[in-house]
Z-matrix of the N, CA and C atoms (Angstrom, degrees):
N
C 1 1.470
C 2 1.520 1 108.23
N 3 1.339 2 117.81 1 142.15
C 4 1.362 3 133.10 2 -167.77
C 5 1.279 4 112.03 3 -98.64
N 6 1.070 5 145.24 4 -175.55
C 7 1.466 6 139.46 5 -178.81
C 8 1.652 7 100.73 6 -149.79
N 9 1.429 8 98.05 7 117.49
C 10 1.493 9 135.41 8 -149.99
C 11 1.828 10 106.87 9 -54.87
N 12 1.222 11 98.49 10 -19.90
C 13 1.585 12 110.31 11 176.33
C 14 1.487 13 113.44 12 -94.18
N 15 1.592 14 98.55 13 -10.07
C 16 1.901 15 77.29 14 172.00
C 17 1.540 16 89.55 15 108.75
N 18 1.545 17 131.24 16 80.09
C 19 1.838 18 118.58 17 164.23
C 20 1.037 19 104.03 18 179.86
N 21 1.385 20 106.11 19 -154.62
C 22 2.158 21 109.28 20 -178.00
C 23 1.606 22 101.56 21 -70.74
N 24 1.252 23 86.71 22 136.81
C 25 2.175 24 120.86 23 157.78
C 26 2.093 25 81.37 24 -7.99
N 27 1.210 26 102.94 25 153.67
C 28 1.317 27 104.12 26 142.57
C 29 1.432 28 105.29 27 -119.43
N 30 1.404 29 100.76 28 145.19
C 31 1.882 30 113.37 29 -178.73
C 32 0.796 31 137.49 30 -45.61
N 33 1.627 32 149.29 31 96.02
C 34 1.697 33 121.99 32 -162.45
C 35 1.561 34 123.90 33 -51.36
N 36 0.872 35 117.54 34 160.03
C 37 1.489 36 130.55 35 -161.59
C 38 1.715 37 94.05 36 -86.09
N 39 1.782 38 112.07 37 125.28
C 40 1.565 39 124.12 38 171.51
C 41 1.571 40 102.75 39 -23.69
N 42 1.642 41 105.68 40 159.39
C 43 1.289 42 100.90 41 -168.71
C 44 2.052 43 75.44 42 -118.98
N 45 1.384 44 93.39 43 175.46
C 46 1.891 45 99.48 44 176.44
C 47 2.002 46 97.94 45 68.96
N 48 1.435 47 73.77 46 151.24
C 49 1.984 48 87.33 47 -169.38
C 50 1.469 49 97.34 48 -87.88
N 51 1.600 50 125.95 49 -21.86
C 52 1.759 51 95.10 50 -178.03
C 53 1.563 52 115.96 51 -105.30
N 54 1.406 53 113.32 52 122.05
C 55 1.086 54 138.36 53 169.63
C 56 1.476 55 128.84 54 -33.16
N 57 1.527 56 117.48 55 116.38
C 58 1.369 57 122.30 56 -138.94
C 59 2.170 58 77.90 57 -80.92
N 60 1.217 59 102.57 58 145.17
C 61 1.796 60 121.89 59 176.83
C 62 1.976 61 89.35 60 -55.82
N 63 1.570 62 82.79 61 126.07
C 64 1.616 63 105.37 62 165.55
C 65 1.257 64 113.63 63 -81.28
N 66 1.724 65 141.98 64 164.20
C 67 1.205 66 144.75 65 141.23
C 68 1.443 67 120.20 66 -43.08
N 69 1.475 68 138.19 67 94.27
C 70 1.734 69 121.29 68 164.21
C 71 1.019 70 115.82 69 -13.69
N 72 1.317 71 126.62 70 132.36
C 73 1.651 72 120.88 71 145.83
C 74 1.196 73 119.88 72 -57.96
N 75 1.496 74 141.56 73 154.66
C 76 0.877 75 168.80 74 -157.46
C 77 1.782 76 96.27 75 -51.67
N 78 1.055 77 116.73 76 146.25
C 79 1.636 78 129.70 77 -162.49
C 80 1.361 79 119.56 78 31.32
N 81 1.664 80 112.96 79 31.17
C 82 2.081 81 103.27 80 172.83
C 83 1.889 82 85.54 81 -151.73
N 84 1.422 83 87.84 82 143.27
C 85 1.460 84 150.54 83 -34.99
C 86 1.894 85 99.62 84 -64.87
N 87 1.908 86 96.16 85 174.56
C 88 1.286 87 77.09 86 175.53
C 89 1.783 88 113.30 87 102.84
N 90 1.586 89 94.46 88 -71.94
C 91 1.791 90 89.53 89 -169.20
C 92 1.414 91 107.73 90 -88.49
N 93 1.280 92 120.25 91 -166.30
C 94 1.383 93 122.15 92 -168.29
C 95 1.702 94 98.48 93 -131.25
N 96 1.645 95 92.09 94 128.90
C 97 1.454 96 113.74 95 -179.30
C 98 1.818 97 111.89 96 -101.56
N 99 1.220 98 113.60 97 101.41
C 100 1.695 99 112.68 98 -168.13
C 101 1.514 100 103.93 99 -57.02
N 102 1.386 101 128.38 100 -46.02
C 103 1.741 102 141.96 101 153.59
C 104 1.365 103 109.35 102 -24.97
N 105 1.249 104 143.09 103 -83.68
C 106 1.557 105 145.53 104 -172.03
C 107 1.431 106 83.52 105 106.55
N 108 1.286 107 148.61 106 57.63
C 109 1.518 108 135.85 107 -177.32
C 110 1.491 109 90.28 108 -120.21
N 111 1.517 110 120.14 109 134.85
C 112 0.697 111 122.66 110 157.56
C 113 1.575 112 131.25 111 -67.23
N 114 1.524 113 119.09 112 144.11
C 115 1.483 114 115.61 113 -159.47
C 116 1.621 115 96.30 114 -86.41
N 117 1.406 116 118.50 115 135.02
C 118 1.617 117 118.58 116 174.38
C 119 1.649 118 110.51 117 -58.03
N 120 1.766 119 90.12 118 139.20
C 121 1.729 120 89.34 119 -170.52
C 122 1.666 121 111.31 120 -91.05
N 123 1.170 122 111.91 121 158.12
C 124 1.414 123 139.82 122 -145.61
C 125 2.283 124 84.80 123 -87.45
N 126 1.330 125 98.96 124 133.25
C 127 1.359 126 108.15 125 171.10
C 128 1.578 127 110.47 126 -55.63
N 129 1.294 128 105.15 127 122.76
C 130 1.439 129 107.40 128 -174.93
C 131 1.358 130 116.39 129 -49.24
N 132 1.891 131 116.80 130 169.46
C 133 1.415 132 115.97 131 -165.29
C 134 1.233 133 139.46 132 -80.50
N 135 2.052 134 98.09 133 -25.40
C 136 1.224 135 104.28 134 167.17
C 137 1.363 136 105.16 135 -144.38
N 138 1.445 137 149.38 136 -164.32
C 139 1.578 138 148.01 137 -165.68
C 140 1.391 139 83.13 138 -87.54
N 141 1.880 140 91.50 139 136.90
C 142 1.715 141 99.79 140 160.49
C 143 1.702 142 107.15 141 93.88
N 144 1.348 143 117.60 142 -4.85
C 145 1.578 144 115.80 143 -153.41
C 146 1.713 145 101.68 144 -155.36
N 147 1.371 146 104.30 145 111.99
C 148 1.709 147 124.25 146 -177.98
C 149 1.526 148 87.16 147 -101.80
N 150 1.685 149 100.89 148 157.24
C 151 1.284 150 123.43 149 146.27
C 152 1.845 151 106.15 150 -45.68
N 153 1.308 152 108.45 151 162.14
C 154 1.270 153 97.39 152 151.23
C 155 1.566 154 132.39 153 -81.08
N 156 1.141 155 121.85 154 166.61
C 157 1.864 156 114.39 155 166.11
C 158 1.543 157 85.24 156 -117.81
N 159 1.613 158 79.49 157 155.86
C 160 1.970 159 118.93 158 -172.43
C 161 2.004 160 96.87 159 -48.49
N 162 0.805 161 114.45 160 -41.57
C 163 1.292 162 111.64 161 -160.00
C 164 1.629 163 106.34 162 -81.25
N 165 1.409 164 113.06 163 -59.29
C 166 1.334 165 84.18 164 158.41
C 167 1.209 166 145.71 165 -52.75
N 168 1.166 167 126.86 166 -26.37
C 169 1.520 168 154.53 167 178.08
C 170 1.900 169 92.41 168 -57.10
N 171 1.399 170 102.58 169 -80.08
C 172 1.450 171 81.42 170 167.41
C 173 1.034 172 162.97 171 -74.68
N 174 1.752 173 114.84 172 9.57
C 175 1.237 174 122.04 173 171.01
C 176 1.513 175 104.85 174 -96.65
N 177 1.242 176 100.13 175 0.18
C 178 1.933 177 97.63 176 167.81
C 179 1.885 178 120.29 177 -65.83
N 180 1.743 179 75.57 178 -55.18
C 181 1.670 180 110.53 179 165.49
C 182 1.429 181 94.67 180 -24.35
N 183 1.242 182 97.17 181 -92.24
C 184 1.830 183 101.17 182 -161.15
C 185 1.549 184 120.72 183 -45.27
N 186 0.985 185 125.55 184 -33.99
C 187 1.265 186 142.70 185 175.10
C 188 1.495 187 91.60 186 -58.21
N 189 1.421 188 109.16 187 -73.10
C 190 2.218 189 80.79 188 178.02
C 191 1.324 190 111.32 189 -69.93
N 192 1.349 191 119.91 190 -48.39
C 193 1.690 192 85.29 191 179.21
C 194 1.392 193 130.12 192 -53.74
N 195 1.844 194 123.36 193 -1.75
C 196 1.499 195 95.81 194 167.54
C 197 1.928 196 92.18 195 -94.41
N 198 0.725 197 111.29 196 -23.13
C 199 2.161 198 96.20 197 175.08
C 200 1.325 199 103.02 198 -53.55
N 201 1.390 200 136.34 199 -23.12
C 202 1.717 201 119.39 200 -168.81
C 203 1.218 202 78.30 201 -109.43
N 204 1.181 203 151.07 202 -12.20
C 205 1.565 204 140.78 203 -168.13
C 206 1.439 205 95.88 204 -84.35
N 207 1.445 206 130.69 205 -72.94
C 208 1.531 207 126.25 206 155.29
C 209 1.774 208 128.20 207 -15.17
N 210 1.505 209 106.12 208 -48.58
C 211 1.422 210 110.73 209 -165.44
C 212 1.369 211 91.75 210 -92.27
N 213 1.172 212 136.86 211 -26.96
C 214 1.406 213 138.67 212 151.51
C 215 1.705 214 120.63 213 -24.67
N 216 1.380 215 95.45 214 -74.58
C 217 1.331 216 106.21 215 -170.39
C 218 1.560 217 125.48 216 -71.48
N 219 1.693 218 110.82 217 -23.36
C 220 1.098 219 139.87 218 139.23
C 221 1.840 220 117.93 219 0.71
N 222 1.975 221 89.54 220 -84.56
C 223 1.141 222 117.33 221 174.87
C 224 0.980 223 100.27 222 -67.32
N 225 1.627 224 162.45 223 -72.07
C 226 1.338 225 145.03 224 -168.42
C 227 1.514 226 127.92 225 -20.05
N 228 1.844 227 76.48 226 -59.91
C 229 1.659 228 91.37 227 179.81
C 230 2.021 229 110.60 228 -55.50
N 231 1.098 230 97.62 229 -59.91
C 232 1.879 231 95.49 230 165.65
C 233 1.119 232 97.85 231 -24.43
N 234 1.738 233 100.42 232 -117.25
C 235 1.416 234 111.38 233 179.04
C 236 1.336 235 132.84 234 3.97
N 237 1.152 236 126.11 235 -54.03
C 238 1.646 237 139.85 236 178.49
C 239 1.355 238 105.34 237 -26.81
N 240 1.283 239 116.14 238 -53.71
C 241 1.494 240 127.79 239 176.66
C 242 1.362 241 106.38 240 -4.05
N 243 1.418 242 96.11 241 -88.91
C 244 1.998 243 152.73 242 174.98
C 245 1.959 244 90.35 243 -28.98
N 246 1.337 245 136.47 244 -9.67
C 247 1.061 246 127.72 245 176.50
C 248 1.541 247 101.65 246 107.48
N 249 1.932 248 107.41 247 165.72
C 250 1.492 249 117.37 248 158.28
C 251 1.461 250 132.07 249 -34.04
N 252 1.464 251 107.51 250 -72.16
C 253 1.263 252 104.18 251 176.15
C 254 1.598 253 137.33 252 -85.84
N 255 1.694 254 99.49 253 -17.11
C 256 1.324 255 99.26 254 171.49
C 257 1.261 256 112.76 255 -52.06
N 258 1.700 257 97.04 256 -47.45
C 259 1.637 258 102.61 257 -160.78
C 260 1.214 259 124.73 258 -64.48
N 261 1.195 260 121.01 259 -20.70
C 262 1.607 261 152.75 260 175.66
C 263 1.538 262 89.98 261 -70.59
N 264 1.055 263 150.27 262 -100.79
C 265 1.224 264 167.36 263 -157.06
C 266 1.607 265 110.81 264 -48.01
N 267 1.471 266 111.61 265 -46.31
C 268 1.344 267 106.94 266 156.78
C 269 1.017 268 136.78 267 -56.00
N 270 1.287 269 102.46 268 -51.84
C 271 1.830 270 116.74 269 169.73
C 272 1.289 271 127.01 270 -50.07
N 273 1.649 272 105.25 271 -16.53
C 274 1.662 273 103.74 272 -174.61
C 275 1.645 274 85.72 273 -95.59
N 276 1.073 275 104.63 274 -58.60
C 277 2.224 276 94.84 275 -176.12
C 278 1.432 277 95.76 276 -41.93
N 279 1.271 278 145.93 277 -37.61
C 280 1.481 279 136.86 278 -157.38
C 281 1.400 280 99.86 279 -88.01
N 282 1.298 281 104.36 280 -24.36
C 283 2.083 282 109.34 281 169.79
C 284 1.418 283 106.52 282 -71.79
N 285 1.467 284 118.45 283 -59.38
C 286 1.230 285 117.55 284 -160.33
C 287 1.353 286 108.77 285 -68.52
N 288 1.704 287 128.08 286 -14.47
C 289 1.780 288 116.43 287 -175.11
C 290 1.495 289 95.90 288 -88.85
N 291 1.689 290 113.47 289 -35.79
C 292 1.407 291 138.56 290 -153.31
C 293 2.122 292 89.01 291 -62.03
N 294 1.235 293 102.81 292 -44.76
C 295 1.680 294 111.33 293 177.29
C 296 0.868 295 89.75 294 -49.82
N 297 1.352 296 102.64 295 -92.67
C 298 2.178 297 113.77 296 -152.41
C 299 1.737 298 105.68 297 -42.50
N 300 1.027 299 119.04 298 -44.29
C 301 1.069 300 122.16 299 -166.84
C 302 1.761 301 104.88 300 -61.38
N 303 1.469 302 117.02 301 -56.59
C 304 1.256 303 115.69 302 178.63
C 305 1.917 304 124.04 303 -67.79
N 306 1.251 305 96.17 304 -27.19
C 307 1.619 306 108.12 305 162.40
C 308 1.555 307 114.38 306 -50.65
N 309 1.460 308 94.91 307 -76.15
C 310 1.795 309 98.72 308 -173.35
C 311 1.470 310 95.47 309 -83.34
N 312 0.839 311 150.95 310 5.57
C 313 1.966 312 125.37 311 147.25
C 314 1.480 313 106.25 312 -61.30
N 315 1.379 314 109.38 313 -72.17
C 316 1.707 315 100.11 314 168.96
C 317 1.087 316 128.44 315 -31.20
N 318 1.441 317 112.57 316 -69.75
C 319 1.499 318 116.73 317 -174.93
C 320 1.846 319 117.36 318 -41.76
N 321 1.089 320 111.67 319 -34.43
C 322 1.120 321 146.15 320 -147.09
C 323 1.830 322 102.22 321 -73.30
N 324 1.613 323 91.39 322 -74.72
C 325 1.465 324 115.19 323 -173.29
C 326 1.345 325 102.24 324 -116.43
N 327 1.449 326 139.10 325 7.37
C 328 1.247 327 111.42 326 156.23
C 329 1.558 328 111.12 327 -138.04
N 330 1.369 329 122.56 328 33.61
C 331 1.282 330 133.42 329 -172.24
C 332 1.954 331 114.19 330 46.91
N 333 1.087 332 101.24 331 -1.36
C 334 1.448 333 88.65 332 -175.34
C 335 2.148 334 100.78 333 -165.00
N 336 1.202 335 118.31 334 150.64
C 337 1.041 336 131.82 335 149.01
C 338 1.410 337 136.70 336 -27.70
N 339 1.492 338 121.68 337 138.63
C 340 1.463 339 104.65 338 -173.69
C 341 2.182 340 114.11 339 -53.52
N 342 1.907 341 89.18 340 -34.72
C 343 1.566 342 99.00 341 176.35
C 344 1.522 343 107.11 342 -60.22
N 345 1.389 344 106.50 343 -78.53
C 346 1.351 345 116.67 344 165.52
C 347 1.590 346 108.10 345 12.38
N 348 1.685 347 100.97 346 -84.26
C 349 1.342 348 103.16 347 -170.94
C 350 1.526 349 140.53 348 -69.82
N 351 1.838 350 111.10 349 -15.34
C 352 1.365 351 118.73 350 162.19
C 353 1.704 352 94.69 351 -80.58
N 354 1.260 353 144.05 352 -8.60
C 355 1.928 354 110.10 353 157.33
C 356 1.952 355 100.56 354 -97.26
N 357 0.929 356 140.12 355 38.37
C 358 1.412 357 139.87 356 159.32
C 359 1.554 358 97.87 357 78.12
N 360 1.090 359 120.02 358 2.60
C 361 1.422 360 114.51 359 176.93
C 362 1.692 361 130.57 360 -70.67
N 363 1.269 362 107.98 361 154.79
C 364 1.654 363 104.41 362 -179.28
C 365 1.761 364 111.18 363 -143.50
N 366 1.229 365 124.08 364 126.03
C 367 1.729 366 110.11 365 174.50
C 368 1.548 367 97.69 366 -83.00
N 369 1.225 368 102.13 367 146.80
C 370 1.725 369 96.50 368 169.31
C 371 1.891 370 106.10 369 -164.36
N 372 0.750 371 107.94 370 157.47
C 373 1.762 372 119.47 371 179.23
C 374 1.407 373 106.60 372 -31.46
N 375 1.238 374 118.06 373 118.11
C 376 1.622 375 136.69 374 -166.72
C 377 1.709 376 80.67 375 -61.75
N 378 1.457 377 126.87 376 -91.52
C 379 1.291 378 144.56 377 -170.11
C 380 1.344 379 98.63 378 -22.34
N 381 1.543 380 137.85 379 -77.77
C 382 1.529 381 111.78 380 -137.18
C 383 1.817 382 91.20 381 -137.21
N 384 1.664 383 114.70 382 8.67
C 385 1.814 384 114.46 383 -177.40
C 386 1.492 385 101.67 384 84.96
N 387 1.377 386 113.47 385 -11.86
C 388 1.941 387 88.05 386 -172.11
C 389 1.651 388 111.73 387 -68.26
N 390 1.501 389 110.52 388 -167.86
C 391 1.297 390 113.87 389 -166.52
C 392 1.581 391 105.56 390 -92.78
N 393 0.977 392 118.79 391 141.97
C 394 1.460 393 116.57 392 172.02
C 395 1.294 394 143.86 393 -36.77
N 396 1.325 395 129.85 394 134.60
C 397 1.825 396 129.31 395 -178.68
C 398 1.360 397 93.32 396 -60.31
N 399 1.518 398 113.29 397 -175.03
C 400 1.682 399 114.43 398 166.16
C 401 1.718 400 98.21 399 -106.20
N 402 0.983 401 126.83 400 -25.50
C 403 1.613 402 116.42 401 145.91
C 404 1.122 403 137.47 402 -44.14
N 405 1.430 404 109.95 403 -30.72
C 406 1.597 405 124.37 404 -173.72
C 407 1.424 406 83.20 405 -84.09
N 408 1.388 407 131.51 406 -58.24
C 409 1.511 408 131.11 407 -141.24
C 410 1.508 409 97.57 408 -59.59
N 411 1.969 410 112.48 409 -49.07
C 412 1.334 411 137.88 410 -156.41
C 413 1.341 412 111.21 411 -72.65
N 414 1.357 413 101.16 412 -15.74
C 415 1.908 414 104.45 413 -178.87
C 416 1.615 415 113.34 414 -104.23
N 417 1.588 416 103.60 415 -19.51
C 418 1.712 417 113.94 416 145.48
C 419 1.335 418 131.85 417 -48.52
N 420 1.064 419 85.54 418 -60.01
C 421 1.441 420 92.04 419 176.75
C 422 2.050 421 116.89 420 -65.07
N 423 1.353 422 87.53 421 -36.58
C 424 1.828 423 81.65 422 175.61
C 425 0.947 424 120.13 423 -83.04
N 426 1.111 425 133.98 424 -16.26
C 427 1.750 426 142.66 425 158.52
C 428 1.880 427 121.53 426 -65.91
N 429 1.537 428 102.13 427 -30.21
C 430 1.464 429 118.48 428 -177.51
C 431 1.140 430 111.24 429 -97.27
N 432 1.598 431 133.83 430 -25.70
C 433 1.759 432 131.64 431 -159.75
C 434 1.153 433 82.75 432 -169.21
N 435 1.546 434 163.47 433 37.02
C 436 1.438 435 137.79 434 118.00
C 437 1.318 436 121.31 435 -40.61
N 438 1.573 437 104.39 436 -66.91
C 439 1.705 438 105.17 437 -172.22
C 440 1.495 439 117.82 438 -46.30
N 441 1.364 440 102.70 439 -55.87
C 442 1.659 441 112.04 440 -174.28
C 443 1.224 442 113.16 441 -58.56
N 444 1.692 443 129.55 442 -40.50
C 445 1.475 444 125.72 443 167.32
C 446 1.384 445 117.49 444 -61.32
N 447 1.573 446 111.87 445 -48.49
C 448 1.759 447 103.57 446 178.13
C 449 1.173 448 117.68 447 -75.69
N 450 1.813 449 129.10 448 -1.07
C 451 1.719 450 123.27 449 151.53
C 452 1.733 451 110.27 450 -59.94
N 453 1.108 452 115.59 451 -37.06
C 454 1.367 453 130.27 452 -175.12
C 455 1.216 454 111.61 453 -70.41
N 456 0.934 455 119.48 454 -37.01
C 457 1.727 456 122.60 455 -174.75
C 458 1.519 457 101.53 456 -100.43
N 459 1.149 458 138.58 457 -20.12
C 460 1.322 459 142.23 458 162.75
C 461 1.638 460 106.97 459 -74.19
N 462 1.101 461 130.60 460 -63.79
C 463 1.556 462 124.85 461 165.37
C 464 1.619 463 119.68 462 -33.90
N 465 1.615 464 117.81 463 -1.23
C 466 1.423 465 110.39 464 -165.85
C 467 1.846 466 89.36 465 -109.19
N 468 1.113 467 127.80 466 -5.45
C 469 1.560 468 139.20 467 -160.88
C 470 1.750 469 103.03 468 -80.62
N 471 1.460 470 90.06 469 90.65
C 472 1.923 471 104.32 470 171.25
C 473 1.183 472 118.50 471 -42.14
N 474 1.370 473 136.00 472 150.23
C 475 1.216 474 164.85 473 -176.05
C 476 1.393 475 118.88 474 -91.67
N 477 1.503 476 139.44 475 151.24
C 478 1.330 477 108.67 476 152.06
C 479 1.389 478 94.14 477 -137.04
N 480 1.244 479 139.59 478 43.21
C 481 1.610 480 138.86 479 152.68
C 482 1.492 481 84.51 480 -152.00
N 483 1.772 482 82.54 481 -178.60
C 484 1.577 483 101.51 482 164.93
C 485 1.374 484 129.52 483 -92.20
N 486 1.200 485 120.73 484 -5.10
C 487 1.419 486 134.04 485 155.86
C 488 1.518 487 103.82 486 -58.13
N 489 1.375 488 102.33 487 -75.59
C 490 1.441 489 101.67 488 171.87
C 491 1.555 490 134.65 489 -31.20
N 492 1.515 491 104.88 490 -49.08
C 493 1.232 492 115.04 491 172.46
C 494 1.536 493 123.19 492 -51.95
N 495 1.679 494 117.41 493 -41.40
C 496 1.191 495 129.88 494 -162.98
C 497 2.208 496 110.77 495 -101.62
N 498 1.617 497 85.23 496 -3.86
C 499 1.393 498 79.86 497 170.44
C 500 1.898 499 102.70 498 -97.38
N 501 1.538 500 114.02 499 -33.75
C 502 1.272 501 117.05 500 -158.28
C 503 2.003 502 91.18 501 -79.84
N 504 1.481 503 104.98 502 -13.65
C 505 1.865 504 89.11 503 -179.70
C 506 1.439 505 88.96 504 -95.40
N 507 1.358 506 151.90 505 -2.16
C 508 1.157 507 147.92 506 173.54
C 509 1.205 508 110.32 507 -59.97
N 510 1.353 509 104.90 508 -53.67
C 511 1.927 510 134.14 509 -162.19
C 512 1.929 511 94.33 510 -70.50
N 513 1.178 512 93.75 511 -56.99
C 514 1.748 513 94.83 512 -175.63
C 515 1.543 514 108.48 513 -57.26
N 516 1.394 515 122.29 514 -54.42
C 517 1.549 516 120.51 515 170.87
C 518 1.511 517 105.57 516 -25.18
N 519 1.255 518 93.33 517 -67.08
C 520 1.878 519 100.26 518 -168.67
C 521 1.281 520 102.84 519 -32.96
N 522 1.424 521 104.57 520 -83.49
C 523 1.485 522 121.89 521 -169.37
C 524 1.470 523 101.19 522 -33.68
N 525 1.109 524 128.79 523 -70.16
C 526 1.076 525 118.35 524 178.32
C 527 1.751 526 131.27 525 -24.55
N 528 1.650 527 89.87 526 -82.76
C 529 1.566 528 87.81 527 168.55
C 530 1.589 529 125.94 528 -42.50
N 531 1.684 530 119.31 529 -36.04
C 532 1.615 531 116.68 530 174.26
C 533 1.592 532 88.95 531 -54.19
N 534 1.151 533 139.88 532 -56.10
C 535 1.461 534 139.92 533 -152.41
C 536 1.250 535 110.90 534 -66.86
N 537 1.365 536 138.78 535 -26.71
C 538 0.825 537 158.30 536 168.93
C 539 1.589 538 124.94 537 -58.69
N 540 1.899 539 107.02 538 -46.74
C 541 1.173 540 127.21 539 -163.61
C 542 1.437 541 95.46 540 -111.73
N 543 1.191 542 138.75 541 7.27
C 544 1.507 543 158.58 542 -174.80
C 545 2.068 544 91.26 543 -109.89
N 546 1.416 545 141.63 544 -56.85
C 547 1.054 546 165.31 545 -178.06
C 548 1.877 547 87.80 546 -50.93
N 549 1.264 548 107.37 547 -80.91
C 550 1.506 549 118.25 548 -168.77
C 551 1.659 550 103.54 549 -56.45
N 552 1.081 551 125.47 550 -28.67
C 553 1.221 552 116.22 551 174.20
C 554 1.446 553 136.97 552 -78.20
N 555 1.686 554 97.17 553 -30.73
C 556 1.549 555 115.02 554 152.33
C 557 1.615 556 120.60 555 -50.66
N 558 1.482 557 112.56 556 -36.83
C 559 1.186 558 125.36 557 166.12
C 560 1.543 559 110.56 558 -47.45
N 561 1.063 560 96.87 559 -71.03
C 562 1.979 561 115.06 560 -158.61
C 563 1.812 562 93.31 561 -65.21
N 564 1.249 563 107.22 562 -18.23
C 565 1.801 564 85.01 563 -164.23
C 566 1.646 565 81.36 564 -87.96
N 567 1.098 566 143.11 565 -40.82
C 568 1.727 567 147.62 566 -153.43
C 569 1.830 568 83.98 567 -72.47
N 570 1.402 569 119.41 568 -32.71
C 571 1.485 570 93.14 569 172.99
C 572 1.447 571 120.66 570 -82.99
N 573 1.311 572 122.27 571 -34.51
C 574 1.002 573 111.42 572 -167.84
C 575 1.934 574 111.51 573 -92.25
N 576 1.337 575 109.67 574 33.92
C 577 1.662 576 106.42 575 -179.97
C 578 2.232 577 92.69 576 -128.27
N 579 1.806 578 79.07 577 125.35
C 580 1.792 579 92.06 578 -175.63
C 581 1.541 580 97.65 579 -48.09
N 582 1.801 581 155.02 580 -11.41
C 583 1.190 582 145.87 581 -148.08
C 584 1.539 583 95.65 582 -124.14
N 585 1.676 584 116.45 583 -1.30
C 586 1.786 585 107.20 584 -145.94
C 587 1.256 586 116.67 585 48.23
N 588 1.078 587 133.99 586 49.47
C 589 1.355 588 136.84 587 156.14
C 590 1.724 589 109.91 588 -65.27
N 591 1.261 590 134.27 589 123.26
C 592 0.871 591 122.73 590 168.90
C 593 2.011 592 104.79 591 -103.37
N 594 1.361 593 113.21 592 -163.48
C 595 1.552 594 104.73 593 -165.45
C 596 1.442 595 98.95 594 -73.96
N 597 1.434 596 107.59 595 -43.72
C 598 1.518 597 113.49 596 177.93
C 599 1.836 598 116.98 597 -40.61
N 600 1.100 599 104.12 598 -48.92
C 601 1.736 600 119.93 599 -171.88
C 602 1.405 601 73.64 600 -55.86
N 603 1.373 602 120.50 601 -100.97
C 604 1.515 603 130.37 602 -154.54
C 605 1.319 604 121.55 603 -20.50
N 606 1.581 605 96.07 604 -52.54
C 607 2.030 606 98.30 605 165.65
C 608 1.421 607 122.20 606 -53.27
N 609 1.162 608 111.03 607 -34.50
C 610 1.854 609 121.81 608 171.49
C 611 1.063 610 122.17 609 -78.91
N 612 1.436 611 132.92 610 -18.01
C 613 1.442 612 140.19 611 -126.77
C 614 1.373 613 113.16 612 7.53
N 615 1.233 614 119.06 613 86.35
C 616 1.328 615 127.72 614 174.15
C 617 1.959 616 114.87 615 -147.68
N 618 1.107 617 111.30 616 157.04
C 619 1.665 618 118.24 617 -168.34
C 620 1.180 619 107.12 618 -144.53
N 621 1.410 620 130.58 619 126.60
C 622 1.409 621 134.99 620 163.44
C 623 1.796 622 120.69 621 -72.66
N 624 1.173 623 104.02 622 119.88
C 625 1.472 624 101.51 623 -173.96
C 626 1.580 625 104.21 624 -113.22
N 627 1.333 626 116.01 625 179.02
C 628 1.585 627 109.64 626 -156.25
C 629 2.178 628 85.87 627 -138.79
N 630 1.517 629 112.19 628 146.71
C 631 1.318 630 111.09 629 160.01
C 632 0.792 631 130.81 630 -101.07
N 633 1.644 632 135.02 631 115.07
C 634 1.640 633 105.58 632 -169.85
C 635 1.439 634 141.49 633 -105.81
């Protein structure tokens, strides 16, 4: 095809419906927006299928965190047996594999979360939509729920004075709050990237898309 004014061929148009990953504009993801404005999202990749928005995204969230919150408490109750602190301390290692483990199984073999999938959502390969490696899934997950699980499993670490006690709840505060301010930032970068990319996605190359 010629171009009606007289110049070069124009290019045929990509073949396949999902849309090869654009360059961010300038401060998403990643950079820092002094505004807090969210960056306008990018026309979805193929018919029928948006990026996700933040809000659904997080009411998926919660929905698994109360399923590991349940299977959590579950195991406590077991455990308890085994004493106070064992049981406490076990239960968080039995959280923290019990996560990864339930993250990348989903991700894995069913493109999306038990939450995920009651809001129509799916994570899947930023580049071309396929379903996730278990590397891809495993480096999601440590970029998205590492920090916050290893504050948790660090807060379970016994004492044996009170020095001890008040330096090791010192140490956990921290962690915490970094975990916290590590959490909000995952936030702010998923707003400001045209795909919702948050930092986590980018480390994975992966994007949550929505069906509608």
């Amino acid at each position: 095809m010629t171009d009606p004014a007289g110049g070069a061929p124009t290019p045929p148009p990509p073949s396949g419906n999902w849309q090869a990953p654009q360059p961010p504009p300038a401060g998403a993801p990643g950079g820092f927006n002094p505004n807090f404005q969210q960056a306008p999202v990018e026309v979805g990749p193929a018919p029928g299928i948006v990026y996700a928005d933040i809000t659904t995204r997080i009411i998926a969230l919660v929905i698994d965190s109360l399923i590991l919150f349940v299977a959590y408490v579950v195991v406590l109750i077991v455990l308890g047996i085994l004493g106070g602190f064992i049981g406490w301390f076990l239960g968080s290692i039995v959280y923290l594999a019990g996560s990864a483990a339930y993250f990348v199984y989903t991700w894995t073999t069913q493109r999306a979360t038990y939450g995920q999938k009651m809001m129509k959502l799916e994570t899947v390969n930023a580049a071309d939509g396929a379903t996730l490696t278990q590397p891809q899934a495993i480096r999601r997950w440590a970029f998205m729920y590492g920090p916050a699980v290893i504050s948790l499993v660090f807060s379970r670490i016994p004492a044996g004075d009170l020095g001890s006690l008040l330096f090791l709840s010192s140490i956990g505060l921290l962690i915490s709050l970094i975990g916290f301010v590590y959490s909000l930032y995952l936030l702010y970068s998923c707003t400001q990237s045209p795909k919702r990319q948050g930092f986590h996605d980018v480390q994975a190359g992966t994007v949550v898309i929505k069906h509608l």
